[in-house]
C-alpha positions, -999 to 999 in steps of 0.1 A, spaced: -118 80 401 -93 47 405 -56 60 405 -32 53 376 -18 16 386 -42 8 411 -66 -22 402 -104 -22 415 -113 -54 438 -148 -66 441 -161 -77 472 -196 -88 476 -203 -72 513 -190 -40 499 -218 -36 475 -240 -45 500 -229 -22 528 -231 8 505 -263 0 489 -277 -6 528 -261 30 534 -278 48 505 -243 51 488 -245 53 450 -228 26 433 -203 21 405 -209 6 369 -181 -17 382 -195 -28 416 -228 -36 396 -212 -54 366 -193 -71 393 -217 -86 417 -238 -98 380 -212 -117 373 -203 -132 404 -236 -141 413 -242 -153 377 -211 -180 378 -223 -189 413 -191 -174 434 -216 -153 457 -245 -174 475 -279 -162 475 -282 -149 506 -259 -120 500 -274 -111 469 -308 -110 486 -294 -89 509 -283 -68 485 -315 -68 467 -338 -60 502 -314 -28 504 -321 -22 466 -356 -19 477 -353 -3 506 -329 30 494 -335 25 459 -312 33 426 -298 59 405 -309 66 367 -271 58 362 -272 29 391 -306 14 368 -288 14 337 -256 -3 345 -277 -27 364 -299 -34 327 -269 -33 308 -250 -61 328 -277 -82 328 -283 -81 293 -245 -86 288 -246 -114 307 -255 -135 278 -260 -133 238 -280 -109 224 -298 -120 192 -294 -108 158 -326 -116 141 -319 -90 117 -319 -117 93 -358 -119 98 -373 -95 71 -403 -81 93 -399 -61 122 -394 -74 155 -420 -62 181 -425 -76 212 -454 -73 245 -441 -68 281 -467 -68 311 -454 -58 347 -476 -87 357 -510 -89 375 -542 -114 384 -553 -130 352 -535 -114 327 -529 -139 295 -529 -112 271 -498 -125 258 -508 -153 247 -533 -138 230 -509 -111 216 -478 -129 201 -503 -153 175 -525 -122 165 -495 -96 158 -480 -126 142 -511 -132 121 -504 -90 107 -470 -101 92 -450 -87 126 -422 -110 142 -430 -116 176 -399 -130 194 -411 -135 229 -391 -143 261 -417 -142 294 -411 -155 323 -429 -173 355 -454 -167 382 -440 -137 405 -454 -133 437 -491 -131 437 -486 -128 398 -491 -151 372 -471 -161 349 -467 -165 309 -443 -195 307 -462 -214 335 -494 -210 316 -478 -220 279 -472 -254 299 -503 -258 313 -504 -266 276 -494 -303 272 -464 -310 258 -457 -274 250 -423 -266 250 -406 -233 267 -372 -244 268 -360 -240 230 -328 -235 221 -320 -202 204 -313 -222 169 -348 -235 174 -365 -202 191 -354 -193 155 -365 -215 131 -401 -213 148 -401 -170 144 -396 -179 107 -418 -200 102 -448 -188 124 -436 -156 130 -443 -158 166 -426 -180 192 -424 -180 233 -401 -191 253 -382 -184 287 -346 -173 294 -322 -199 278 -289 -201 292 -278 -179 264 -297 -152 270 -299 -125 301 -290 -154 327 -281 -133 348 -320 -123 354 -329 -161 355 -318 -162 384 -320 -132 401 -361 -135 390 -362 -169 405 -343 -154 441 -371 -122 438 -399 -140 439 -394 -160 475 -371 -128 489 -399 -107 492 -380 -82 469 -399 -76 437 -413 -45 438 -387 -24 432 -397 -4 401 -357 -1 393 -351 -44 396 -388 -43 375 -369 -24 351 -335 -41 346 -352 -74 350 -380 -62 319 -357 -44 298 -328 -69 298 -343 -94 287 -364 -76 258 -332 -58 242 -316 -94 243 -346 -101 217 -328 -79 191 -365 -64 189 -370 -33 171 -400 -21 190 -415 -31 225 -452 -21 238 -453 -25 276 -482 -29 300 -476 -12 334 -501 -21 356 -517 -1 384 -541 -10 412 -541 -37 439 -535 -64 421 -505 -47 405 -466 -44 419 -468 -10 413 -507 -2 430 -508 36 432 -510 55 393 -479 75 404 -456 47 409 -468 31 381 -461 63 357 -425 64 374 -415 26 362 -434 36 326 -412 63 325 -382 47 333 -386 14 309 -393 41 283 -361 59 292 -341 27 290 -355 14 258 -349 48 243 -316 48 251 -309 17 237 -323 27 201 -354 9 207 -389 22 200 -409 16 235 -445 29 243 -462 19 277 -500 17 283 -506 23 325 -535 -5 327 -560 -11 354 -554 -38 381 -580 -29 407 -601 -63 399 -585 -94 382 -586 -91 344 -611 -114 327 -626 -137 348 -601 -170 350 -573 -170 373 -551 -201 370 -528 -214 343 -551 -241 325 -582 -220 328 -568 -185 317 -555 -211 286 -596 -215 283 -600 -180 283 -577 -173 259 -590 -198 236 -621 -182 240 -608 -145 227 -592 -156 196 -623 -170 186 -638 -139 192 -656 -144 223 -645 -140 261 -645 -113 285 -649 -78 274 -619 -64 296 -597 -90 285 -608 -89 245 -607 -50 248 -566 -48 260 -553 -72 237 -573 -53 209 -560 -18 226 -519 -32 229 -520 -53 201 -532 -20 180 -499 -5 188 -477 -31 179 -492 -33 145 -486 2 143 -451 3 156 -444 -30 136 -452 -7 102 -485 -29 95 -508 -2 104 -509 36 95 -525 43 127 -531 30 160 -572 29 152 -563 12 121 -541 -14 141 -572 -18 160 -597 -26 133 -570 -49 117 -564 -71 151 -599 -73 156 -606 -86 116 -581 -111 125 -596 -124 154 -631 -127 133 -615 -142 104 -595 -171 127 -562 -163 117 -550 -154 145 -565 -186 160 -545 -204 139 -512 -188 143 -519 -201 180 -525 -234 165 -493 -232 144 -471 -222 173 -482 -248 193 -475 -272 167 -438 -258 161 -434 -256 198 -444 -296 206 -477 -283 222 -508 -305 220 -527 -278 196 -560 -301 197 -565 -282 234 -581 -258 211 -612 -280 197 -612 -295 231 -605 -276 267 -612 -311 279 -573 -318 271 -558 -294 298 -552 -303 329 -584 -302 350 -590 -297 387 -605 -329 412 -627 -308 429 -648 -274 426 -663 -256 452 -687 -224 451 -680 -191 471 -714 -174 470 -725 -139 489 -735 -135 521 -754 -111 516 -774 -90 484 -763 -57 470 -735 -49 446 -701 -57 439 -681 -26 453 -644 -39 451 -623 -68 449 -591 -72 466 -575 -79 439 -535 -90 453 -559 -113 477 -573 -130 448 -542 -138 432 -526 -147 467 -556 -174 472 -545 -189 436 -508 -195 449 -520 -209 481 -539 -235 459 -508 -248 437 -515 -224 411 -482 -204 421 -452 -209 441 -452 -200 480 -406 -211 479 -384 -214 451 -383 -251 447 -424 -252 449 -440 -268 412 -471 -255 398 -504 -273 399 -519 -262 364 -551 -274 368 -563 -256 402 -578 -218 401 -603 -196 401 -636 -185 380 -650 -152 392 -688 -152 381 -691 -113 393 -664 -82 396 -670 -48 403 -705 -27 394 -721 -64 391 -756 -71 407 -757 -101 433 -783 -117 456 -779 -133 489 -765 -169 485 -757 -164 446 -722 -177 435 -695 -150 429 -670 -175 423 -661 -210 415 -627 -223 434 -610 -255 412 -582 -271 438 -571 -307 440 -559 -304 479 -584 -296 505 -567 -280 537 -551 -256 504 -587 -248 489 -601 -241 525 -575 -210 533 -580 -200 497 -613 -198 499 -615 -174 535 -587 -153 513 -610 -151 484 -638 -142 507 -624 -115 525 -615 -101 490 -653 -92 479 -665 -60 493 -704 -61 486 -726 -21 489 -760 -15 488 -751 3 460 -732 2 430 -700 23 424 -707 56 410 -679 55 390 -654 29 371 -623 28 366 -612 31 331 -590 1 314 -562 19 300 -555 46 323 -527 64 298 -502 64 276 -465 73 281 -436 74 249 -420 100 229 -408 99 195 -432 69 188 -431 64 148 -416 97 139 -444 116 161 -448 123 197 -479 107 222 -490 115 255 -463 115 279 -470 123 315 -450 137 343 -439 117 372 -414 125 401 -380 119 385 -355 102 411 
């Protein structure tokens, strides 16, 4: 408690020292470092001190919510309320080869649901959704929030990344993350997440908490903890949230690398592509048609999504947005269009047996290393270079058969990729006795006027 008449002074290396020490810290001291770091009066390096002790000692409930709120507040917060569908958006806490959302904003869009999506870029070993959408020529990310508006009327769908208007605050604090060695934190997960989805003005939000090692969060128990929280936070906020914990033990699909998961993505909505990959867009885009009010049921979300697919409208709501959004949309009638790789060279097995396990982080790190992600903060992104797996786990291979297919454009990058990508395979004599299920569970109370699964986790 401040005494009557005495004023509160922020100081940068204050914060830090008592986050360092474990010291809990005030809505004031959090609000205060956003904004300074925000307007640029604090350098980087202290906030990434500040965000190594974050990772280090961890936040308060009350500490993780001050920390979301500022954020959000940091910018505008849309009023699409003008928009006479409901507003549902798709959050994943990243992993190797997930492009569900591009799969996900055109097919919800296709039921009659808004989908007003801000994503953001490759993180760490991670993918990203923005640096994929411009592997797309042409395809534009950077609307203004007049124009991120006129598209979600007209399409219903539209993605782009963090204007200056909204949650800058995590622009940059994303960007600093991601070369600081600092994203794991399930609390900056969180803020980052949930700040920018309640700037939206969504009414409902499905996220995808992944688990495994390819995910942030790789045992099931931390990934139930960050469910729980984003659920918490949403809540809190009015907002209807339900979280899927997803598997991330293998890479999801088979493509890893912006213009080739494009390829794969092209290939779902027409009804085709991997069954992991067509199976958790139909699973998470069966919720949002049910929390969006388009589907009784979450089965009944299902079967619609999937008559979507078949029938090729949601093909063509990808079409559509990529028109609105200054994409080349003929990408889709010809894969030929997207940036394509110099070179390709074959990884094959060593040795005969069965697919085991795939280090799936390794994977992921092995597309960074080949341009496919960035290694600093200034790096660009080479959206042609990648990686095709031709086997994952349970699958049969024989002594010098290819597992995988490496697409680079830089030699002395492609060589270390491919000794990652090799180390990653673990190849048995026999195969696993058991797999790991897709969608491990399901975490959310008072989900359309009716409770779900929700399932402990250590509370902090």
């Amino acid at each position: 408690m401040i005494p009557p008449g005495v004023t509160q002074t922020f100081r940068a290396i204050d914060v830090i020292r008592k986050k360092r020490d474990g010291i809990e810290l005030s809505q004031f001291e959090i609000e205060g470092l956003v904004r300074a770091y925000t307007t640029g009066e604090i350098p980087d390096y202290q906030v990434s001190a500040w965000l190594m002790a974050v990772v280090l000692k961890g936040m308060t409930r009350p500490e993780t919510a001050a920390l979301t709120d500022a954020m959000l507040h940091s910018g505008d917060v849309l009023d699409l309320s003008s928009l006479p569908a409901r507003k549902v958006d798709k959050h994943s806490t990243g992993g190797v080869g997930d492009k569900t959302s591009l799969v996900l904003a055109p097919l919800a869009a296709a039921a009659g649901i808004a989908v007003p999506m801000i994503s953001g870029r490759g993180l760490g070993h991670t993918g990203g959704t923005l640096d994929k959408l411009e592997a797309i020529p042409g395809f534009n990310v950077n609307l203004s929030v007049a124009e991120f508006r006129r598209v979600l009327e007209v399409c219903g769908c539209a993605m782009i990344g963090q204007t200056a208007e909204i949650a800058p605050a995590d622009r940059k604090l994303y960007a600093l993350r991601d070369v600081t060695g600092t994203v794991e934190s399930p609390y900056l997960i969180c803020a980052s997440i949930m700040s920018k989805k309640l700037a939206e003005g969504i009414d409902a939000l499905v996220l995808d908490v992944k688990t495994g090692s390819g995910a942030f969060m790789k045992s099931e128990k931390d990934a139930v903890f960050l469910a729980e929280l984003m659920v918490e936070t949403g809540e809190r906020m009015g907002k209807q949230v339900i979280a899927l914990i997803t598997d991330m033990d293998q890479p999801l699909g088979n493509m890893i690398g912006n213009a080739l998961e494009v390829v794969e993505v092209i290939e779902v909505l027409r009804g085709a592509g991997p069954e992991d990959l067509r199976e958790l867009c139909l699973e998470t885009a069966a919720w949002m048609l049910h929390l969006g009010g388009a589907a009784e049921s979450v089965a009944e979300g299902k079967r619609q999504s999937a008559k979507l697919i078949s029938s090729g409208k949601a093909l063509e709501k990808f079409r559509q947005m990529l028109e609105l959004q200054g994409g080349d949309a003929r990408v889709i009638d010809d894969i030929k269009r997207l940036p394509q790789a110099q070179h390709t060279m074959q990884l094959t097995s060593s040795r005969s047996g069965y697919v085991s396990s795939i280090q799936c982080e390794q994977v992921g790190t092995a597309c960074v290393i080949l341009g496919g992600g960035r290694e600093r903060k200034e790096d660009s992104v080479d959206p042609a270079v990648g990686i095709v797996l031709h086997k994952k786990v349970g699958d049969r291979v024989t002594a010098g058969e290819p597992i995988a297919t490496i697409y680079y454009n830089a030699e002395a990058k492609a060589a270390r990729a491919r000794q990652l990508l090799e180390s990653s395979y673990k190849i048995e004599d026999s195969a696993p006795a058991t797999k790991r299920p897709l969608i491990h569970r399901i975490i959310g109370d008072k989900i359309v006027g009716k409770s779900v699964i929700s399932t402990p986790a250590e509370k902090n």
